[in-house]
C-alpha positions as CSV (number, residue, x, y, z in Angstrom):
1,X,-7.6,57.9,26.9
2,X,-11.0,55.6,28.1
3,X,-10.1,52.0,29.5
4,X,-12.1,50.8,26.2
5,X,-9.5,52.9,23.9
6,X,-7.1,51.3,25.8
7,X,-7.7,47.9,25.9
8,X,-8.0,47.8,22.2
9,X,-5.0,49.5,21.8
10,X,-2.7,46.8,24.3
11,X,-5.2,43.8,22.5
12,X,-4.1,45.0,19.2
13,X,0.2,45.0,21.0
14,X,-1.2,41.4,22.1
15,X,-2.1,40.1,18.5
16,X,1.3,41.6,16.9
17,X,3.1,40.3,19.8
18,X,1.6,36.8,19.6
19,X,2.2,36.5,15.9
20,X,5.8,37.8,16.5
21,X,6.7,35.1,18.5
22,X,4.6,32.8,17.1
23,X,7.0,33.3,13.2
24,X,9.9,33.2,15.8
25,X,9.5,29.6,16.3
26,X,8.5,28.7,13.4
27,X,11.5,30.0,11.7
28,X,13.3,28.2,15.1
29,X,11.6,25.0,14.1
30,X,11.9,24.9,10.6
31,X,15.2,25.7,10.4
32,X,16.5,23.0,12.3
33,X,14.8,20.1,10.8
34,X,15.7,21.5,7.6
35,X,19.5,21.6,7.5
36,X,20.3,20.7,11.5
37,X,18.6,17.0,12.3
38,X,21.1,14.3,12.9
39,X,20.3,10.2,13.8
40,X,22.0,8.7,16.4
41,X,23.4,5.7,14.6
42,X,27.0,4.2,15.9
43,X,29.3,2.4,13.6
44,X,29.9,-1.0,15.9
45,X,27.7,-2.8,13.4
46,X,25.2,-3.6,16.4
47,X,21.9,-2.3,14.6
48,X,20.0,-1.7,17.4
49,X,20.5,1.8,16.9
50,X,18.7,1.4,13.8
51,X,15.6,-0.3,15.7
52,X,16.5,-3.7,14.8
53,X,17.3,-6.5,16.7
54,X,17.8,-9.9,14.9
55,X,18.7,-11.8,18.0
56,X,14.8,-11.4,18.1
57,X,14.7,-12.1,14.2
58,X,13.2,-8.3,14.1
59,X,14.6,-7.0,10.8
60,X,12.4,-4.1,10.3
61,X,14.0,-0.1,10.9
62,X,11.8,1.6,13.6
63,X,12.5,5.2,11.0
64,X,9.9,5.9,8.6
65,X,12.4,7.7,6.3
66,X,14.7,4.3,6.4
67,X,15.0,2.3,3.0
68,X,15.2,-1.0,3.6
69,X,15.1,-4.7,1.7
70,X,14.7,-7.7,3.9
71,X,15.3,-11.0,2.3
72,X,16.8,-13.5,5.0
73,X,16.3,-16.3,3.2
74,X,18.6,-17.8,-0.2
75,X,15.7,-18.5,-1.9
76,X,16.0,-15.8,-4.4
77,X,15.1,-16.0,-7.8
78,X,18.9,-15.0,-8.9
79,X,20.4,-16.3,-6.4
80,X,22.8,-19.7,-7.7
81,X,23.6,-20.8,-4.6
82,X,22.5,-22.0,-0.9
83,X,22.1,-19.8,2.5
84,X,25.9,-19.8,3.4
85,X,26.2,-16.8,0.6
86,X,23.0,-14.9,1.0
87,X,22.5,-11.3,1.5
88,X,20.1,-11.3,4.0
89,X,19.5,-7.7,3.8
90,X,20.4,-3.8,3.0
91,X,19.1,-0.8,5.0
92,X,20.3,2.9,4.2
93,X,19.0,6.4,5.9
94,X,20.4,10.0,5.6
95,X,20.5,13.0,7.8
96,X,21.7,16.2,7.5
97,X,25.3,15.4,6.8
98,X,25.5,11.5,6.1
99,X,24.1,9.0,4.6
100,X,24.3,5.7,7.0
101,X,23.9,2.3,5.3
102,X,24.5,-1.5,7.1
103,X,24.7,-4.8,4.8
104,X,23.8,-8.0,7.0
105,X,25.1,-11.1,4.7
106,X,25.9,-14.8,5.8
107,X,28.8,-14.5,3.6
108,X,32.3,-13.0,5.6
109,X,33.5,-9.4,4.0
110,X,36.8,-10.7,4.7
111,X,39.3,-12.3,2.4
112,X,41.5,-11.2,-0.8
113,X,38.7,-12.4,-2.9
114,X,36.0,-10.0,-1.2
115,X,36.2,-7.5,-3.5
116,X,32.9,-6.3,-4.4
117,X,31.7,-2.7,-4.3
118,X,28.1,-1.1,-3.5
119,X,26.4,0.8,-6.0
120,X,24.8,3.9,-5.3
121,X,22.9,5.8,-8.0
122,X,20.7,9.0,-7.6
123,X,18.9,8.9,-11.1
124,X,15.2,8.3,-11.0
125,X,15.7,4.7,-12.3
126,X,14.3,1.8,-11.3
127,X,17.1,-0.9,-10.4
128,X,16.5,-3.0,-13.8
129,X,16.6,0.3,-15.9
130,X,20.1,1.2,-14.4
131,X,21.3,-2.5,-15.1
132,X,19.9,-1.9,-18.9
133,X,21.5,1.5,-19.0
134,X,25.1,0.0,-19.4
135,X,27.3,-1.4,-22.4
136,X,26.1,-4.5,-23.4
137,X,28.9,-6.4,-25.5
138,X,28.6,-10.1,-24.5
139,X,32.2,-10.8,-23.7
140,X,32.8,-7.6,-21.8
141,X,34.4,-8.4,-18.5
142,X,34.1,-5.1,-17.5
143,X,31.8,-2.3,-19.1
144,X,30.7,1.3,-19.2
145,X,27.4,2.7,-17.5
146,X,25.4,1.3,-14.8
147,X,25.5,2.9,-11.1
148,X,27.1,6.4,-10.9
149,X,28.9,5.8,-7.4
150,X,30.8,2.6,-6.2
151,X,31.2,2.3,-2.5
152,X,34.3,0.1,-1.4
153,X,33.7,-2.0,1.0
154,X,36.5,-4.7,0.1
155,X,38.5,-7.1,3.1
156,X,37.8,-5.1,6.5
157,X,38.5,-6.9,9.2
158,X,36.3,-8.3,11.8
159,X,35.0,-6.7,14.6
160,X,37.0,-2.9,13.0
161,X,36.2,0.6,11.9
162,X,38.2,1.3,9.0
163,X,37.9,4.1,6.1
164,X,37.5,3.0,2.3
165,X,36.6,5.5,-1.0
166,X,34.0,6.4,-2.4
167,X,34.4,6.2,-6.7
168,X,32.9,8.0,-8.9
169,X,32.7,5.3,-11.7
170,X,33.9,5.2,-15.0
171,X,34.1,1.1,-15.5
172,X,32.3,-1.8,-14.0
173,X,33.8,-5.2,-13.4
174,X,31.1,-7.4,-13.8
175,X,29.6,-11.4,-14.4
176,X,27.0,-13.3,-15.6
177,X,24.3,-14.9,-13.6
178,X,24.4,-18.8,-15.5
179,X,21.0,-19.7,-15.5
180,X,18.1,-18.8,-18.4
181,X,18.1,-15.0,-19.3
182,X,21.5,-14.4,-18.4
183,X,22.1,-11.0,-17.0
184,X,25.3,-9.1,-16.2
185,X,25.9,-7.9,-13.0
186,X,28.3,-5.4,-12.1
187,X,29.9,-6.1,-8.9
188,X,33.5,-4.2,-8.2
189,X,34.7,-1.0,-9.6
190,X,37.4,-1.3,-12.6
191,X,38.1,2.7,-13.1
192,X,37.3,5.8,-11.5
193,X,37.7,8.4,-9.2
194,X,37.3,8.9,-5.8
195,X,35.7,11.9,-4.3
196,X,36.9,10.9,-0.5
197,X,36.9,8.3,1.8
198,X,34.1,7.0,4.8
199,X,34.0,5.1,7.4
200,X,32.7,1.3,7.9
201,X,32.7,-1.4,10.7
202,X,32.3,-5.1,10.1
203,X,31.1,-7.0,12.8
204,X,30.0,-10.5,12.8
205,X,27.2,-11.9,14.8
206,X,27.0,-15.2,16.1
207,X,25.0,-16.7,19.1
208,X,22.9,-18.4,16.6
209,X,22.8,-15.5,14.5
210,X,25.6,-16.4,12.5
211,X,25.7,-12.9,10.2
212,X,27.9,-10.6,9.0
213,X,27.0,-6.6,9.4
214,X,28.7,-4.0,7.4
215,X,27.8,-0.5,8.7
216,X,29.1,2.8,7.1
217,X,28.5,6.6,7.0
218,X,29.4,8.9,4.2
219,X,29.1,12.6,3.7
220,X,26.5,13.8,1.5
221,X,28.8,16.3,0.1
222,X,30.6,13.9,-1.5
223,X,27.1,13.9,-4.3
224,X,26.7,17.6,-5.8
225,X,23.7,16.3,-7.4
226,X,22.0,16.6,-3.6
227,X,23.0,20.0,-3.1
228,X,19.9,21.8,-2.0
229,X,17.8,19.2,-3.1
230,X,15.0,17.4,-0.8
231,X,14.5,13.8,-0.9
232,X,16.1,12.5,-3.9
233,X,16.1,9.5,-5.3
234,X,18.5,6.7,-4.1
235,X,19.0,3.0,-5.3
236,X,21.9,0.8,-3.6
237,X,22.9,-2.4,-4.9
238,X,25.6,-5.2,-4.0
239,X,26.1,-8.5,-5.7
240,X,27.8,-11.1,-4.5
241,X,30.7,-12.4,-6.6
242,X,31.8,-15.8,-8.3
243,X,28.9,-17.6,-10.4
244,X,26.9,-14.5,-9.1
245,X,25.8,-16.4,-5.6
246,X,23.1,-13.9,-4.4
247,X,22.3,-9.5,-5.1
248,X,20.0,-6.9,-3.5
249,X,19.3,-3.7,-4.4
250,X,17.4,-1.5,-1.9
251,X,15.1,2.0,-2.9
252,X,14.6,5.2,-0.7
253,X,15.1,9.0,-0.6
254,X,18.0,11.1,0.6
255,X,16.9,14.3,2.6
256,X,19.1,16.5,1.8
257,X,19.7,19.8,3.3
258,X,17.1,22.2,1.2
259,X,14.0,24.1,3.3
260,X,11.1,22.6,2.6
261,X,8.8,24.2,0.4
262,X,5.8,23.5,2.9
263,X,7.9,25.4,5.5
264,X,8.5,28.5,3.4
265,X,5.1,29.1,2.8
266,X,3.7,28.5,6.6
267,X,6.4,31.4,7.3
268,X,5.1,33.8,4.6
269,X,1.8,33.0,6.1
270,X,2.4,33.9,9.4
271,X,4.2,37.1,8.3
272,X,1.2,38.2,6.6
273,X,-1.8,37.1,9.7
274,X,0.5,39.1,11.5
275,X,0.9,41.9,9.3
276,X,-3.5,42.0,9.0
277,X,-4.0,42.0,11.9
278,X,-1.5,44.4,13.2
279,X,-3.4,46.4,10.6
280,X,-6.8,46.0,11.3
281,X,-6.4,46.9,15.0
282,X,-4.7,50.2,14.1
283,X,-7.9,51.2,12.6
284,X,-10.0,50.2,15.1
């Protein structure tokens, strides 16, 4: 064999090598952010973890793939009643396995009367069409419909990690808001079924911060409607109770654990540059 027949016969090795290794990591790559990524949150309810820091009155998530509603402030359209009982703001993100949510309120979680429950839909509704979507007798206290999910978060104790269920709802309890327009808002789960429990901390700020932060994780396989799906559709809610004194609902997507279409295709790409030009060097 000529050094010219045999450099085009180790360049051609080079190119199916390169491409070789080259789908190796990709697949390597891929595979991981697909169904292995985790976040590094704590539940402490300190949510710096999260990239926020409200000692410095930064309320803002440093994750792009965070949801979050920011309203410090009682001045709310729906809102009845003064700062003491607002929700000052909702944030949730999901990885892999979990989806992580923290509530910062100026109104204490603690107490027999704290009995509201999160709602947690995955129906590609906006937050006024789910509240529209429910029974709508008049002098129902409680009714049919609304959020799919209702996440207990009822009377935990300061400054404690403790587990609570997660329902999948049959009834609502629920009140008016008093002023023009009423509208009911559901607020603490009547009947249902739970489908497991999670784990939440409440932790209250003070140092001139004077806030209350609920933080909790809670397995995604608790939702079959996520199963292999990619970025779904999420809406949380939480209203306050008695004489309805302040709500917020918050809007995102939940990853999931599916591989990405995008991801799929760059692989079957690779494979067949690979494939060419392992080809077209065999016939040179």
């Amino acid at each position: 064999m000529t050094e010219r027949h045999r450099s085009k016969s180790f360049s051609g090795l080079g190119f199916y090598r390169f491409f070789s290794i080259l789908a190796f990591f990709a697949v390597c790559i891929f595979s991981h952010s697909a169904t292995g990524f985790s976040l590094a949150i704590s539940l402490d309810g300190n949510l710096e973890d999260w990239g926020i820091n409200l000692a410095l009155n930064d309320w803002k998530p440093d994750s792009s793939t965070a949801a979050a509603a920011i309203e410090n402030g009682w001045g709310r359209a729906h809102s009845d009643w003064n700062t003491a009982y607002d929700l000052s703001a909702m944030y949730f993100d999901s990885d892999a396995d979990n989806l992580y949510f923290a509530v910062v309120s100026a109104n204490s979680f603690i107490g027999t009367w704290a009995h509201e429950d999160i709602g947690l839909d995955f129906r590609t509704l906006t937050y006024d069409q789910i509240l529209k979507s429910g029974e709508t007798q008049a002098s129902a206290s409680y009714r049919t419909g609304y959020f799919t999910y209702g996440i207990d978060i009822a009377n935990v104790p300061k400054n404690t990690l403790a587990s609570r269920n997660v329902y999948l709802v049959e009834k609502w309890y629920g009140e008016y808001w008093k002023k023009s327009n009423p509208i009911w808002f559901p607020f603490h789960v009547k009947t249902g079924t739970s489908v497991g429990t999670y784990s939440l901390f409440n932790r209250y700020l003070n140092n001139g911060i004077n806030r209350w932060v609920l933080e909790g994780s809670i397995p995604l396989d608790y939702f079959p409607c996520l199963d292999g799906e990619c970025n779904t559709s999420a809406q949380m809610y939480l209203a306050r109770v008695t004489c309805v004194k302040d709500w917020i609902t918050v809007s995102g997507n939940i990853k999931g654990t599916c591989v990405p279409e995008p991801a799929t295709l760059l692989l079957l790409g690779i494979g067949a540059l690979s494939g060419g030009f392992y080809k077209i060097r065999r016939k040179k």
